[in-house]
Structures are given as C-alpha cells and as structure tokens.
N, C-alpha and C positions, 0 to 999 in steps of 0.2 A: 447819405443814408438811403438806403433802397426800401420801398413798399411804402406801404400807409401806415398810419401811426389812430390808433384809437386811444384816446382818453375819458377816465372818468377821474372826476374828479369831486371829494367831497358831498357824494352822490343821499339825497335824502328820497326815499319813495314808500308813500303812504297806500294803501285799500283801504275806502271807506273809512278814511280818519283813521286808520291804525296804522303806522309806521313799522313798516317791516326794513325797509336798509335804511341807516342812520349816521351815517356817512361814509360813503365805500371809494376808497383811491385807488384807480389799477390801471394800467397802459400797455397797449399790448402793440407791440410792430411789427412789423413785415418782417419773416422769418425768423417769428417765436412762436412759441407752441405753450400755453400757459393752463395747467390743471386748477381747476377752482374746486374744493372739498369740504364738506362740512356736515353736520346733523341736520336732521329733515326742520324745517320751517328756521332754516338760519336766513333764507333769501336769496337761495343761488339762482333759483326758476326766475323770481322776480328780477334778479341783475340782469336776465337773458330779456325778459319780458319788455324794463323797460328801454332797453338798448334800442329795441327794436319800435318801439313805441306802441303796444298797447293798451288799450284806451282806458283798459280797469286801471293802470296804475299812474297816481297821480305823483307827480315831482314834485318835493316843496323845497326843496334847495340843491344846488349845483350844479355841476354841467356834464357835458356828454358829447366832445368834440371827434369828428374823423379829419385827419388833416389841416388842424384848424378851423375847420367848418362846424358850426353848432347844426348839432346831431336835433337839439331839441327843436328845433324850427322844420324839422322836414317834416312832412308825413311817410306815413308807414311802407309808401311805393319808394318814395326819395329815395330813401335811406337803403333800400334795396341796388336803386341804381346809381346810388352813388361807389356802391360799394362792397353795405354789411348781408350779411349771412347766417338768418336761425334755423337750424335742423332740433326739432322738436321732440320731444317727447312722446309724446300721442300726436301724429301729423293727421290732417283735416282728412275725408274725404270727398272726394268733388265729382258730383254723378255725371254726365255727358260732355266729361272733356278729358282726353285720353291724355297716357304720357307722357306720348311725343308732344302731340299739339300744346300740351303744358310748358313744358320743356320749351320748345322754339318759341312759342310766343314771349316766355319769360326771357328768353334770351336777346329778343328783339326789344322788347321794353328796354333793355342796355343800352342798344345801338341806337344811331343818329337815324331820323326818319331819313331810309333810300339809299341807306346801309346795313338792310337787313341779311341777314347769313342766307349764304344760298341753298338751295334745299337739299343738294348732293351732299355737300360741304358738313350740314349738318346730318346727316342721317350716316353718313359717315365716320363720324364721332362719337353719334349716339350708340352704333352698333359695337363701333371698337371700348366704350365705358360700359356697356352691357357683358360686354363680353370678359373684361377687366374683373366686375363685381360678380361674375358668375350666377349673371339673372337671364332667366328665360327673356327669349325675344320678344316672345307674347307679353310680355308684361307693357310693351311699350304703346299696343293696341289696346291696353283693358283702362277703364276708367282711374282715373287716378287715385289710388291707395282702396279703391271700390271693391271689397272682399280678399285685399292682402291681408295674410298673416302678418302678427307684426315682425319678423324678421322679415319679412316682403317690404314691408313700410317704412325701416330703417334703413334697408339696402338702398333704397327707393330716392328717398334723404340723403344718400352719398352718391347716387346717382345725380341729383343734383347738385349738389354743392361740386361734381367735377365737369358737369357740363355749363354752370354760369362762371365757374372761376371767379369768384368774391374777392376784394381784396383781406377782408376781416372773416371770419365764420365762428359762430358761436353755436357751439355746439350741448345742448343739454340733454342729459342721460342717454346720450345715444345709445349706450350698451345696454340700458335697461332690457329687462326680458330678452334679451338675447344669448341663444348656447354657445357653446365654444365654437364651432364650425362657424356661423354667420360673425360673432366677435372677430372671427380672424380677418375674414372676407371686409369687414365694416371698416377695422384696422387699416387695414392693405390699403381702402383707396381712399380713408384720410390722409395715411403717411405719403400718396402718392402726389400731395399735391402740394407737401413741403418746396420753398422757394421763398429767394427774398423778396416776391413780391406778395409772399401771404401768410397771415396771421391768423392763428385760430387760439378762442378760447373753449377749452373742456370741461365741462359741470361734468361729476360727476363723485356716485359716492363710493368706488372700490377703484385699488392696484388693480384689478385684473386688466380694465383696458387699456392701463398705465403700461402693464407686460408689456405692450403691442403696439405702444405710442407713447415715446417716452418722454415729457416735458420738460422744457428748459425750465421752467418756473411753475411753484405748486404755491397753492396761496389757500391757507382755512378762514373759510367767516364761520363768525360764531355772531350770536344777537344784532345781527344786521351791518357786520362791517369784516375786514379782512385783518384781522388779531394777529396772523403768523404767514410767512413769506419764506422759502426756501428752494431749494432743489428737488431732481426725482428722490433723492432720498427720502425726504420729508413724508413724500405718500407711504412709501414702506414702511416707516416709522409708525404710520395712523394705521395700516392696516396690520401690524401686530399689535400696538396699542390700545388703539383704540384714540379718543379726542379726551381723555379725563387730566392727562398728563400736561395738554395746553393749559387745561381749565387752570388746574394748579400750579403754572408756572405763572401763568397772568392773572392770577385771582379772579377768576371769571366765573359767578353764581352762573346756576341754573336758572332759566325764565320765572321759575315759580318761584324761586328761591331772594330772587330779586324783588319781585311783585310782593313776597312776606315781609321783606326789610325795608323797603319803601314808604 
C-alpha cells in the first residue's frame, strides 16, 4: 500500500459542552481524493478543526490515527510534521514575516536539524509553484496574506500545500469566494499534486470545484456524522437536488425538528 493512511474513527467533538460531531468514521489514503458535503453547521469545519487540533474543540470519544500513530497526542506543530495539511477558510495574517521566509522556515520544521533545504534549491521551487499558480513574484516579498485579496489568500494556500508536500491535506472551502478564473488556477495545483504518496480531503458545499477536481469518494454528514458515502456522482446528485432526498431516504429530522420530538 503506497502513502499514509489517516483515520477517524468513531469521532465525538463537543464546543463548550455542545456536541457538534457524534461519531464521524472516515479514512482517507495516499492516492484518494475524498469530497466531504453537507448543510451549514452539520461539522465539516469542525472535522478540519479537530484533525488538526484546535484548542476550542474538545474530543470526548475516539480516535484520530496517521499511520497508526494517535494523532490526538501530538500537538498542533507534530501533526504538521508529521505529515497533515489545513488549507483554511479565512487563512491568518502574519505581519513581519514574508512568504518566502514562511515558506522555508515551514519547510525546515520537516527536516532533520543540518538538513535544511538549500537556499537555491528552494527559491527555485518557490519561483517555478509561483509561476504554476499564476501569482505575481512580489507576492513572495509581501507579508504573509497582509492585504491579499482573498483569491490572493487561497492561491497563497495552494502555494503552500505544493511547496511542503503533506502527506494528508485537508482542505476546507477552499473555493469559497472565489471566481471562475482563480477556481481554475486553485484546481490546477491541487490536481497537480495527485500521487500515491498523497491524500486529500475536500470540504466543501458545491459541484463547481468538483468540475475541476474530481473525487474518488464523496461523503454527506448531516447532524454531526457521515449518513451517505458514494462516488463523484453523488455530488451531482446534491447539486440538482439538493440534501432533502437523503433526509427522506434515512428518516433524518431537521435539528429543530428533532429538538421538538425529544
């Protein structure tokens, strides 16, 4: 079996005592491409969230392996270099520290101390995935995501995930606000990093990025867990549909509807 193997398994995660996923199972391996879709506050952000481990969300049951290794014992740099991959939604910005330097540093946190990349090595890479995403070179001088547009700040995001090579990347709403031009561009150098030695998973609520990256596995959660599992079909299904046609095939109230019969 070629690449890394990510598992969740059983996955319970609450905010401030409120349970938002209620047991989510999903595994994603080197050399699959997995679309995660569903209605707003079902807990696709928070699957991203706690993979990654942030601190607001707290776990109260199960687990979160890379390669056998429990994910939940690392901290949030580990998990980085061990491997995993969040490209954000709203990415941070970080005042007095450029892209490059972000960039290289981050990629040295990988490496073994006194096997850091060399600096031709890298700026050679960097220029040629600049040049790939169709980003001005000045971008790589300006503060990081410091007064990008957000198509500047998503590009930015696939700029990285091509220059650390993750083995896993979890990817959430990346197409948000983005037009068709930068979606294509965004597409491009995700599909560009397809291989058995990488996994990505896709949040996201429309086909459209689907057109341009097409999933081996499309997975719906609904009230905090994954209800339906199928092929790229699947999304094209939800996006003539809609999600009312799951509800009714698995008896699945609405939040409020559930909260009245209770």
């Amino acid at each position: 079996m070629s690449g890394s193997v990510l598992e969740v398994k059983n996955l319970h995660v609450s905010i401030e005592d409120k349970e938002i996923l209620k047991g989510v199972d999903l595994t994603i391996k080197g050399g699959e491409f997995h679309a995660v879709m569903g209605p707003n506050g079902t807990g696709k952000s928070t699957l991203a969230s706690a993979i990654m481990g942030h601190p607001k969300y707290e776990i109260t049951e199960g687990s979160i392996t890379l390669d056998g290794e429990d994910v939940l014992e690392m901290e949030v740099d580990e998990r980085a270099r061990a491997g995993l991959f969040l490209a954000m939604q709203y990415p941070s910005e970080i005042s007095g520290v450029t892209t490059s330097d972000f960039l290289r540093s981050a990629i040295n946190a990988k490496r073994e101390e006194g096997d850091e990349i060399p600096l031709m090595k890298f700026i050679k890479k960097l220029d040629k995935d600049l040049d790939y995403l169709d980003i001005d070179q000045n971008m790589a001088t300006r503060y990081l995501n410091e007064g990008f547009s957000g198509g500047e700040k998503k590009r930015n995001e696939i700029l990285q995930l091509m220059q650390l090579e993750p083995n896993i990347a979890i990817l959430d709403e990346i197409d948000s606000g983005l037009d068709i031009d930068a979606l294509k561009v965004v597409s491009k150098g995700i599909n560009q990093m397809r291989s058995d030695n990488f996994g990505c998973l896709i949040i996201t609520h429309y086909q459209r990025l689907l057109n341009y990256i097409t999933p081996d596995f499309v997975h719906v959660m609904m009230q905090g867990r994954v209800v339906k599992s199928g092929g790229p079909e699947l999304a094209k299904r939800l996006e003539a549909e809609g999600y009312e046609w799951i509800k009714e095939e698995l008896g699945i109230e609405d939040e409020e509807t559930a909260e009245q019969n209770a």
